[in-house]
C-alpha positions as CSV (number, residue, x, y, z in Angstrom):
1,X,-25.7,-1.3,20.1
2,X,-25.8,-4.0,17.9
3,X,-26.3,-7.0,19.7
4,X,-25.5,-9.8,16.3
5,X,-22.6,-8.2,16.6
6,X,-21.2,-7.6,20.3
7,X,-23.1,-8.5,23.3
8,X,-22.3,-5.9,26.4
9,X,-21.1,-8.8,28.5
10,X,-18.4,-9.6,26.0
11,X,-16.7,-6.0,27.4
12,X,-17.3,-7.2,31.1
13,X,-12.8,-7.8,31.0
14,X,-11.1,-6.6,27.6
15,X,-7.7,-7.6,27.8
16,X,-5.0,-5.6,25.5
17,X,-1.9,-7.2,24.7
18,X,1.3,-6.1,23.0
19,X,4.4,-8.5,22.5
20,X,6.9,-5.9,23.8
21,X,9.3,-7.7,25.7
22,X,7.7,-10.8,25.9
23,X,9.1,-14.1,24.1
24,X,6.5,-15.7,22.0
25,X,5.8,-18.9,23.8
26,X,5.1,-16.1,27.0
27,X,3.2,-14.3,24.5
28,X,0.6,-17.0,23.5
29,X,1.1,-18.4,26.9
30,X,-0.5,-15.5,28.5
31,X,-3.5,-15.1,25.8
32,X,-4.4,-18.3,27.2
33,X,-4.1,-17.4,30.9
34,X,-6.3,-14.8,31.0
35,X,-8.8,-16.5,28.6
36,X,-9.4,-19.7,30.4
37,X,-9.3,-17.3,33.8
38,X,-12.2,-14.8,32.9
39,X,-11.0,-12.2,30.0
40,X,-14.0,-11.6,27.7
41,X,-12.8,-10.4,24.6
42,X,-9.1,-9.9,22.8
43,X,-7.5,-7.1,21.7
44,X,-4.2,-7.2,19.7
45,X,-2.2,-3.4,20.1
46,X,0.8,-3.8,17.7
47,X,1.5,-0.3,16.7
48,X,5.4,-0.7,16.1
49,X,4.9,-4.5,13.8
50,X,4.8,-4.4,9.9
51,X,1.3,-5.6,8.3
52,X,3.0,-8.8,7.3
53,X,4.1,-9.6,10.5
54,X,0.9,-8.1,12.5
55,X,-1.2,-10.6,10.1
56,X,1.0,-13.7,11.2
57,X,0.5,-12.6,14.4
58,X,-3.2,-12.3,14.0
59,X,-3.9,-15.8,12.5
60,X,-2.1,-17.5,15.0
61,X,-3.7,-15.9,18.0
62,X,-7.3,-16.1,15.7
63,X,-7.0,-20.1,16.2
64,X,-6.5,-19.4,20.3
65,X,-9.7,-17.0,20.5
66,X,-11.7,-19.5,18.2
67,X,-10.9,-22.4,20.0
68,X,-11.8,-20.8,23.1
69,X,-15.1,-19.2,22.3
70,X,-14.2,-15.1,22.4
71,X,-13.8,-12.3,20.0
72,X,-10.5,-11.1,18.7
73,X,-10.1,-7.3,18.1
74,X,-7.1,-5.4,16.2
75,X,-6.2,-2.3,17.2
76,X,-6.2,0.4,14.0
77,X,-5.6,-2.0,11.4
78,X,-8.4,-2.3,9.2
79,X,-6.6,-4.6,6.7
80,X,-5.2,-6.9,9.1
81,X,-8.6,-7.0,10.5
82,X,-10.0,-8.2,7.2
83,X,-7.2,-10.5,5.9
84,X,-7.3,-12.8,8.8
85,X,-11.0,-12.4,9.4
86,X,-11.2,-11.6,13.0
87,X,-14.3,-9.8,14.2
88,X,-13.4,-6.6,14.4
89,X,-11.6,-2.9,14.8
90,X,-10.7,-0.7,17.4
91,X,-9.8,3.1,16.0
92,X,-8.6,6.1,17.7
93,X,-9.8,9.4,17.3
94,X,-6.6,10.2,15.1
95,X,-7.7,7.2,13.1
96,X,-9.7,6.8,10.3
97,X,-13.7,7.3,10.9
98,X,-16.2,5.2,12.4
99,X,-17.9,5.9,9.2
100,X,-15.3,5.0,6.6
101,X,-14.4,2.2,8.6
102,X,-17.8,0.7,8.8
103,X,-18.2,0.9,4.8
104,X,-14.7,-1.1,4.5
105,X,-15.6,-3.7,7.1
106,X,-19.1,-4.4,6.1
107,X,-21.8,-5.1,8.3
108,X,-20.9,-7.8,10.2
109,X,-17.8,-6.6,12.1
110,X,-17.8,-5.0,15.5
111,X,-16.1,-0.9,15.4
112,X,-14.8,-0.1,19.0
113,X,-13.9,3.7,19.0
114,X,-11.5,5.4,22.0
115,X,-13.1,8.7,23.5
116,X,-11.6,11.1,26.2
117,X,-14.6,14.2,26.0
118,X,-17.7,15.1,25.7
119,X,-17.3,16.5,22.1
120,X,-15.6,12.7,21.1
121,X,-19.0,11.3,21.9
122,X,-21.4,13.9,20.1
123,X,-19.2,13.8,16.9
124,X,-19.8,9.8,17.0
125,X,-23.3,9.9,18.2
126,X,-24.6,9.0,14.5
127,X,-21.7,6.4,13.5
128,X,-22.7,3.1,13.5
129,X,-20.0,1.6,15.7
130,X,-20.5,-1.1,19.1
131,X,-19.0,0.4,21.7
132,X,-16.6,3.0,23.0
133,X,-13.0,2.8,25.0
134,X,-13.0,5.7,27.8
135,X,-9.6,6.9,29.0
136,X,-7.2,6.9,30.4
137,X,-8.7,7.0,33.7
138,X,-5.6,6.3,35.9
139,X,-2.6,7.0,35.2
140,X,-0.7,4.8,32.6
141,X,2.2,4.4,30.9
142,X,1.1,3.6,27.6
143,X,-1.3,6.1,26.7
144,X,1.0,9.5,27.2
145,X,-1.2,11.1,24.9
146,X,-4.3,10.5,26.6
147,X,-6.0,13.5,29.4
148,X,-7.2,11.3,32.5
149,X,-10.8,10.8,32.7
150,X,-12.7,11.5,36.2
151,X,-15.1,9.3,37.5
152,X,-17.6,12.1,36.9
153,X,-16.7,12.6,33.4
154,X,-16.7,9.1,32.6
155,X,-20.5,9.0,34.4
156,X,-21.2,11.7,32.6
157,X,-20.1,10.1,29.0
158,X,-21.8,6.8,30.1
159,X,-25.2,8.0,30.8
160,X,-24.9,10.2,27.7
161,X,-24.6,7.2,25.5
162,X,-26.6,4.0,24.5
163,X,-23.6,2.4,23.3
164,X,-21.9,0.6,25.8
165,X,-18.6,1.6,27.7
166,X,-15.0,0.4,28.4
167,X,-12.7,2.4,30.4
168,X,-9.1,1.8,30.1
169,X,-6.3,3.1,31.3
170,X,-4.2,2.2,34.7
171,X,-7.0,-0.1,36.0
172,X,-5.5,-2.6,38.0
173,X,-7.1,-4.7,41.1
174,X,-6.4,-1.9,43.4
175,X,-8.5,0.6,41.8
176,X,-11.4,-1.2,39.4
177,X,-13.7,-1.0,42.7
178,X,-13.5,2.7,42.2
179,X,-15.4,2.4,38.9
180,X,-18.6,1.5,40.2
181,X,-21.6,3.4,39.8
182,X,-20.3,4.8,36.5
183,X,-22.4,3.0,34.2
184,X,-20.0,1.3,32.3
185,X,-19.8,-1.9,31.0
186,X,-16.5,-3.3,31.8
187,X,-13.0,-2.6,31.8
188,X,-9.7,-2.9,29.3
189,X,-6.5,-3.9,31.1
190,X,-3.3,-3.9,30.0
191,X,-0.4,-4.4,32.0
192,X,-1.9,-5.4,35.0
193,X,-3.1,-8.6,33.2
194,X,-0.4,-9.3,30.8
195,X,2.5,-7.6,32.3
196,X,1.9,-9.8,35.7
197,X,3.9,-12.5,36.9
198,X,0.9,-14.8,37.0
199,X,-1.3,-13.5,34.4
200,X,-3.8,-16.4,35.0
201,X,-4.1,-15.4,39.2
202,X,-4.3,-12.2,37.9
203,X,-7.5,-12.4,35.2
204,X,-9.0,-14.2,37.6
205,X,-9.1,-11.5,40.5
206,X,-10.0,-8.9,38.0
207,X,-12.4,-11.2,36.6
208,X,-14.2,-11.5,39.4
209,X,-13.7,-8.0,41.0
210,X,-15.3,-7.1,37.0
211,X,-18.5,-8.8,37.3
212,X,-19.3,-7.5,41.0
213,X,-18.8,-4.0,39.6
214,X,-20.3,-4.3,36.7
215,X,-22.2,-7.0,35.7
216,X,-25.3,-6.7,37.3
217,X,-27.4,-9.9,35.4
218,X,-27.1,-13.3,36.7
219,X,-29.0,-13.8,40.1
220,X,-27.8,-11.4,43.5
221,X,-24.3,-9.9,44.5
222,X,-23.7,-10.1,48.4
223,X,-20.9,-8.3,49.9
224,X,-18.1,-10.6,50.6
225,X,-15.9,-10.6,54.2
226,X,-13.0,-13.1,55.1
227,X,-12.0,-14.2,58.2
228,X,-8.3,-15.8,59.0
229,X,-8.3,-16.6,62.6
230,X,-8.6,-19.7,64.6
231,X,-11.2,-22.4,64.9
232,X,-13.4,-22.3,68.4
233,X,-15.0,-26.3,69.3
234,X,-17.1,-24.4,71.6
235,X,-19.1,-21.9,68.7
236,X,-18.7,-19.3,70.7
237,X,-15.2,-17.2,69.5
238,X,-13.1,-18.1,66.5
239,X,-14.1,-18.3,63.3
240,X,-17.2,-19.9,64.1
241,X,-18.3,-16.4,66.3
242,X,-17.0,-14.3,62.6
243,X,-19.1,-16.4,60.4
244,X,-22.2,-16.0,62.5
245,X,-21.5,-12.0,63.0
246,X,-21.2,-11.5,59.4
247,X,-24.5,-13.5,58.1
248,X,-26.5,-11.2,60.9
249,X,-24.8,-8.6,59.0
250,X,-26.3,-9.7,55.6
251,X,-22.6,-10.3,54.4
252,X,-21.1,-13.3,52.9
253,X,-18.7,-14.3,55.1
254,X,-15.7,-16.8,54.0
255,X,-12.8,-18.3,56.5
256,X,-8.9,-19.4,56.0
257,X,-8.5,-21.5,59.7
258,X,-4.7,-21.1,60.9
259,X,-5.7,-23.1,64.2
260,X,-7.4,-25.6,65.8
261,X,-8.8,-25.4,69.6
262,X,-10.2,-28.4,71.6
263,X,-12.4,-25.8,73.7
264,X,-15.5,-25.2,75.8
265,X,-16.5,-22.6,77.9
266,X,-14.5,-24.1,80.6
267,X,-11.2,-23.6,78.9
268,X,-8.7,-24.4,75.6
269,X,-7.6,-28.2,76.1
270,X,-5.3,-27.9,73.0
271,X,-4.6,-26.1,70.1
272,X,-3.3,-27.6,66.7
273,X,-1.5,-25.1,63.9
274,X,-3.0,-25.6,60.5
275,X,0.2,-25.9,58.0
276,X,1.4,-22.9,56.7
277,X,1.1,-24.4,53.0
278,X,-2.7,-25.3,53.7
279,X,-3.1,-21.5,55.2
280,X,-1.5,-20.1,51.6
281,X,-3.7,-22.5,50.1
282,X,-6.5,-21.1,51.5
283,X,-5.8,-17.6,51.0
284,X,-5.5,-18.4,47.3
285,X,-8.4,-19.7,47.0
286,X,-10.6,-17.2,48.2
287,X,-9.1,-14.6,46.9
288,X,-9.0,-15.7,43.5
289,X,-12.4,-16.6,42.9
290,X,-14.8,-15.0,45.7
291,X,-12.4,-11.5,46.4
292,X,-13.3,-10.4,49.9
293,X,-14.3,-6.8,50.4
294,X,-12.9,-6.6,54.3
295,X,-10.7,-8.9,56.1
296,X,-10.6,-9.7,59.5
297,X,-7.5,-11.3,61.3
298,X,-7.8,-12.6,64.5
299,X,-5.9,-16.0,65.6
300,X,-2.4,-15.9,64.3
301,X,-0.1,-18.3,66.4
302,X,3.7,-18.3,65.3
303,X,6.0,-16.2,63.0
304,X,5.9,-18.3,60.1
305,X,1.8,-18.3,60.0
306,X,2.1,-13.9,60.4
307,X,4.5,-13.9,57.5
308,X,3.0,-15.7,55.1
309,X,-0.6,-14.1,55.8
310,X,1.0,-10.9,55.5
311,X,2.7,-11.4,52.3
312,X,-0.7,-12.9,50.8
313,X,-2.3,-9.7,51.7
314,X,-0.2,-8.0,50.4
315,X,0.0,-9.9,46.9
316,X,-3.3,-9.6,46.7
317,X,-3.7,-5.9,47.5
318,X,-6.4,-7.0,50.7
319,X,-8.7,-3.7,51.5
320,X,-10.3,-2.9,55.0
321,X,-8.2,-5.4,56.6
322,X,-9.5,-5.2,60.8
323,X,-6.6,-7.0,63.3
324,X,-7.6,-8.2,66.4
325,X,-4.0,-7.6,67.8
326,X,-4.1,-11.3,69.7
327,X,-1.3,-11.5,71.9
328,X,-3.0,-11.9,75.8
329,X,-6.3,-12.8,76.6
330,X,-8.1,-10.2,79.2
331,X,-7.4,-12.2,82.1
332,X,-3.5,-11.8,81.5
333,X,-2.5,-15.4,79.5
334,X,-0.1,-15.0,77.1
335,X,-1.2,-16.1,73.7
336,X,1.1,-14.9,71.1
337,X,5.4,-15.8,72.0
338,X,7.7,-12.6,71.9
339,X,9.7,-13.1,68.6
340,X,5.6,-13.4,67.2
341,X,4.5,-10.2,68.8
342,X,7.2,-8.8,66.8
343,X,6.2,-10.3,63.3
344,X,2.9,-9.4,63.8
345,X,3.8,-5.7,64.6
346,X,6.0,-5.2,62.0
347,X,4.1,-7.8,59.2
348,X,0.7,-6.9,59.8
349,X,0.6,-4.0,61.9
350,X,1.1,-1.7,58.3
351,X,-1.2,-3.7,56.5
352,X,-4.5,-2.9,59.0
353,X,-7.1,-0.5,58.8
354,X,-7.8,-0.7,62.0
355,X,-6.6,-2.9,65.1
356,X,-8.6,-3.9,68.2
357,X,-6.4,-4.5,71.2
358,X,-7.7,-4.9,74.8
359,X,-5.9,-3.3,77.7
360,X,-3.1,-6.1,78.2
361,X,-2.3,-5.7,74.2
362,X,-2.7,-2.7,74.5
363,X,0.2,-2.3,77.2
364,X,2.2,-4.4,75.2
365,X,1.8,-2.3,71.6
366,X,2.8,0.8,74.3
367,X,5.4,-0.3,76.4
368,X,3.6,0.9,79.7
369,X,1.0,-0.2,82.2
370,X,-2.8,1.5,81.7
371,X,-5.3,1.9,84.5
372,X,-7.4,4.8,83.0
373,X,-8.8,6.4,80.5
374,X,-5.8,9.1,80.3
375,X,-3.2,6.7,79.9
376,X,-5.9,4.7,77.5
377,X,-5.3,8.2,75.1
378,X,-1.7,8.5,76.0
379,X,-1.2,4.7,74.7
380,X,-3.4,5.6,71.6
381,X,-0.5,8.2,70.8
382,X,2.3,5.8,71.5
383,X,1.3,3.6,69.1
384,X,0.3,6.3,66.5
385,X,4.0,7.0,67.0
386,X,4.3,3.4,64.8
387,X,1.0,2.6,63.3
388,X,-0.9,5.1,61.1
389,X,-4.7,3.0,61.0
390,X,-7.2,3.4,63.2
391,X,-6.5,2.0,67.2
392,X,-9.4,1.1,69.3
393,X,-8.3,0.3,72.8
394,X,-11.0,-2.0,74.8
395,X,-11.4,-0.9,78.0
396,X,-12.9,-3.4,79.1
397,X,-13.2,-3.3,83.1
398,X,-11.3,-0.8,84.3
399,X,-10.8,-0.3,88.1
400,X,-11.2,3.3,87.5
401,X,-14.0,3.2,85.4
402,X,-17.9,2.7,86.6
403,X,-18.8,2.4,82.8
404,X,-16.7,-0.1,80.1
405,X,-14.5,2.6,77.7
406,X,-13.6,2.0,74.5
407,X,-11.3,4.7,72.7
408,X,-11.1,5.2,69.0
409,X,-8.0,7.3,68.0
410,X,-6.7,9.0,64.6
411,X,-4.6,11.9,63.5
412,X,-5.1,13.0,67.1
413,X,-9.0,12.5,66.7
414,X,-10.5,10.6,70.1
415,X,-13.8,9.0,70.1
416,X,-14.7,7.7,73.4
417,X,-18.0,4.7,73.7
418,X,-18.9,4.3,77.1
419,X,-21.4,1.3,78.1
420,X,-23.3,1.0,81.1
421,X,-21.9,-2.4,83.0
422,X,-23.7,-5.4,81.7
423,X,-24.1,-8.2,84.3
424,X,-23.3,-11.2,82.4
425,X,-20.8,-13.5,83.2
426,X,-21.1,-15.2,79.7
427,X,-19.0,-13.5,77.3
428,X,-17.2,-15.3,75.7
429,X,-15.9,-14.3,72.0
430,X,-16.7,-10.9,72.7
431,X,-13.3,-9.4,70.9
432,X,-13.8,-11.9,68.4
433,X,-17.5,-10.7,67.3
434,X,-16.2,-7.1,67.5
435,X,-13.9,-7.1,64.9
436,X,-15.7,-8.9,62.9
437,X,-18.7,-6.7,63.3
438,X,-16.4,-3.4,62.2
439,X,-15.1,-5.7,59.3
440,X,-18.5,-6.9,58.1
441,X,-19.9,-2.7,58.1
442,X,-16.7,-1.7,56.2
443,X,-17.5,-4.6,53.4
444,X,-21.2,-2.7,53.3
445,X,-19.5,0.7,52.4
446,X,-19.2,1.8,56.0
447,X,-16.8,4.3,57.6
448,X,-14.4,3.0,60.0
449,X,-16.1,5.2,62.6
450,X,-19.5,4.5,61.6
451,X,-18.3,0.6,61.3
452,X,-16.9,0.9,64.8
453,X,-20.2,2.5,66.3
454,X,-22.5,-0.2,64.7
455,X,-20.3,-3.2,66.0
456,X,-20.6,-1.9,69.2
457,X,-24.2,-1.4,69.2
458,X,-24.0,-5.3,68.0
459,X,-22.0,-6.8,70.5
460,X,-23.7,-4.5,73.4
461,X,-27.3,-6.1,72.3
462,X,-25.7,-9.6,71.4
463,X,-24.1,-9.4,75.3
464,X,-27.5,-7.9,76.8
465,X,-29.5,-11.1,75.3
466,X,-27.9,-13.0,78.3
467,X,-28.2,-16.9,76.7
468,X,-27.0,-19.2,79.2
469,X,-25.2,-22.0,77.6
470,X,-21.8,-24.2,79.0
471,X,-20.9,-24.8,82.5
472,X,-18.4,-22.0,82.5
473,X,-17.9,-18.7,80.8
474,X,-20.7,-18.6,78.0
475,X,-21.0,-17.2,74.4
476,X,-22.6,-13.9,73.9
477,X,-25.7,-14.2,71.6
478,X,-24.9,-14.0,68.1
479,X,-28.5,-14.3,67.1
480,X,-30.1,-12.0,69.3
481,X,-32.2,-10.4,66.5
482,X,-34.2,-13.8,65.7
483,X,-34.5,-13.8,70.0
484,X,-33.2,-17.7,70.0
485,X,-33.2,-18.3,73.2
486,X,-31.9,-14.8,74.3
487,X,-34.6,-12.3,76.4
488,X,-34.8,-9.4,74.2
């Protein structure tokens, strides 16, 4: 690689845009976007425009990527690459050589060259070109020509080469995570940058889902958790229970509030909404900058709150997303209205990995009463019947029970945890600290059953520690590992 050339971080986002049906003023519009928004280098694919045309095209967007500081590529046009002066090539294997390419271009330009095999890469192996494009990897639309690449064989290619690697082909927010480990140095996108509604919202996700993956330089990476539930006065449950669950986790942990509670551990004194604007707000905002690798849901007070999380999530294509199904508190208070229950089943219900509900939710996801552990399983089918994530039912103190029984149900798979009795009035934020726990070991790469078992674990040694703070029902002890105050 020829670093006076191309540095590798210039490949970390290679966007590749085509007019098609785009009107100019969207065309330059979106060069822009996903410029000031992350996109590293530009590539110009204009296989159906004239050469006159293509090199109007080419000096106009030449001024954009100058004035902004980035490289401009043309795709197979060697002499609209050197009558408009950009910095350099991309060719296809069809195409003509790296070779004869490099002795028309000179020295200075950078020669991109698009593999698919093995062979591609040993035939190259002497050319004196900058880096490669792998692909397709996905499946795509505009390469119909192009075999699909496995993550093996791109690995494969990768480690084979010391010339840097792209892959292109389908890569999209949904699957760029899927890439890592590969070896390669960034990514080309196509359509899911410039064919987006918001190609600036859109850069910037990628962007930053890019240099997690792939750029490794630049100080320590820290996998990222969100939690969008309510705030807690007290410390104890809330958000403020999720943020201190997912530091002990070694996790980053970030927060969109949707309420405000006036509490203690002597009860709620009032609760405050947070606009639903703000709670958008807030959502955008993390997810396009800081993209969370598990959310947790927990308070979620009226319809129009459920809906517009919901649709965010969707938007932004959320991953490992753990609901603490909220709806009655253990001793039987209703917390979530009727016409809210309902959003939340049929908003957020689809979007979960896994929900958390304790006995009284539980009943109310089911439609009957429970009082053991059969009908605990039996409601774990009802709600299959529905749902299609992963159901853990809390237990919790069940008059038939000596032990406290949690069930973890999928695809007619039961998992049963059963904990000896712990005698400690103070547990307060119990649920809370759960899901958050499962949704902090899913960011770390973790199972949901494995998450599950190591939450548990968690919340059983945070509840053993047996601090003693409040006049009332206490908070279970976060910090048990650093013993503040707990009796470990």
């Amino acid at each position: 690689m020829n670093t006076t050339r191309i540095k590798k971080r210039d490949l970390l986002l290679y966007g590749v845009i085509s007019k098609g049906g785009l009107s100019w003023e969207e065309y330059f519009q979106k060069i822009e976007q996903s410029i000031d928004a992350g996109v590293t280098i530009i590539q110009l694919r204009e296989k159906n425009m004239d050469t006159d045309s293509f090199i109007k095209l080419g000096k106009k967007v030449k001024k954009i990527t100058d004035k902004k500081g980035i490289k401009l590529i043309i795709n197979d046009n060697i002499g609209v690459c050197k009558e408009i002066d950009c910095e350099g090539v991309h060719i296809g294997q069809g195409d003509i050589s790296p070779t004869e390419a490099r002795k028309i271009l000179g020295e200075d330009k950078i020669i991109g060259l698009s593999i698919q095999t093995r062979e591609h890469l040993d035939k190259s192996i002497d050319s004196d070109i900058d880096y490669y494009g792998v692909g397709a990897v996905f499946a795509t639309t505009t390469k119909l020509d192009a075999d699909n690449v496995s993550y093996s064989d791109l690995k494969a290619l990768s480690l084979g080469s010391k010339i840097p690697m792209v892959a292109i082909g389908g890569i999209n927010r949904s699957n760029i995570l899927k890439l890592e480990g590969t070896g390669i140095a960034g990514v080309a996108v196509v359509s899911a940058i410039y064919g987006a509604e918001d190609t600036y919202k859109e850069s910037k996700i990628l962007f930053n889902l890019a240099k997690k993956t792939f750029f490794k330089g630049g100080g320590k990476e820290m996998n990222t958790v969100l939690t969008i539930a309510g705030s807690d006065s007290s410390g104890g449950a809330g958000i403020q229970a999720d943020l201190k669950t997912f530091t002990m986790h070694n996790t980053f942990g970030m927060s969109v509030i949707t309420a405000i509670t006036a509490q203690n551990t002597t009860g709620v004194r009032s609760i405050q909404n947070i606009n639903k604007e703000i709670i958008e707000d807030q959502i955008d905002a993390v997810f396009e900058d800081i993209y969370p690798m598990a959310v947790k849901i927990g308070m979620v007070s009226n319809t129009e709150i459920i809906k517009i999380i919901s649709k965010k999530l969707r938007n932004y294509d959320a991953k490992n997303i753990v609901l603490d199904t909220v709806m009655v508190s253990t001793s039987g208070h209703t917390l979530l209205e009727k016409e809210a229950r309902e959003t939340l089943v049929d908003e957020l219900l689809p979007l979960a990995s896994i929900i958390t509900p304790n006995l009284p939710e539980a009943e109310i996801l089911c439609g009957f009463e429970i009082t053991n552990e059969d009908e605990m399983k039996k409601a774990c089918q009802k709600i299959s019947s529905y749902y299609k994530g992963y159901i853990l039912i809390k237990g919790g103190h069940l008059e038939t029970s000596k032990k406290a029984i949690d069930i973890l149900y999928k695809d007619g798979k039961y998992e049963i945890f059963e904990n000896d009795f712990i005698d400690n009035k103070n547990t307060h934020g119990t649920g809370c600290t759960l899901s958050s726990a499962i949704a902090a070991n899913l960011a770390l790469g973790g199972s949901v059953e494995e998450s599950v078992k190591k939450a548990k674990n968690y919340v059983y040694s945070a509840i053993s520690s047996k601090i003693d703070l409040g006049n009332g029902k206490g908070p279970i002890d976060h910090m048990y590992k650093f013993n503040l105050g707990g009796k470990n």
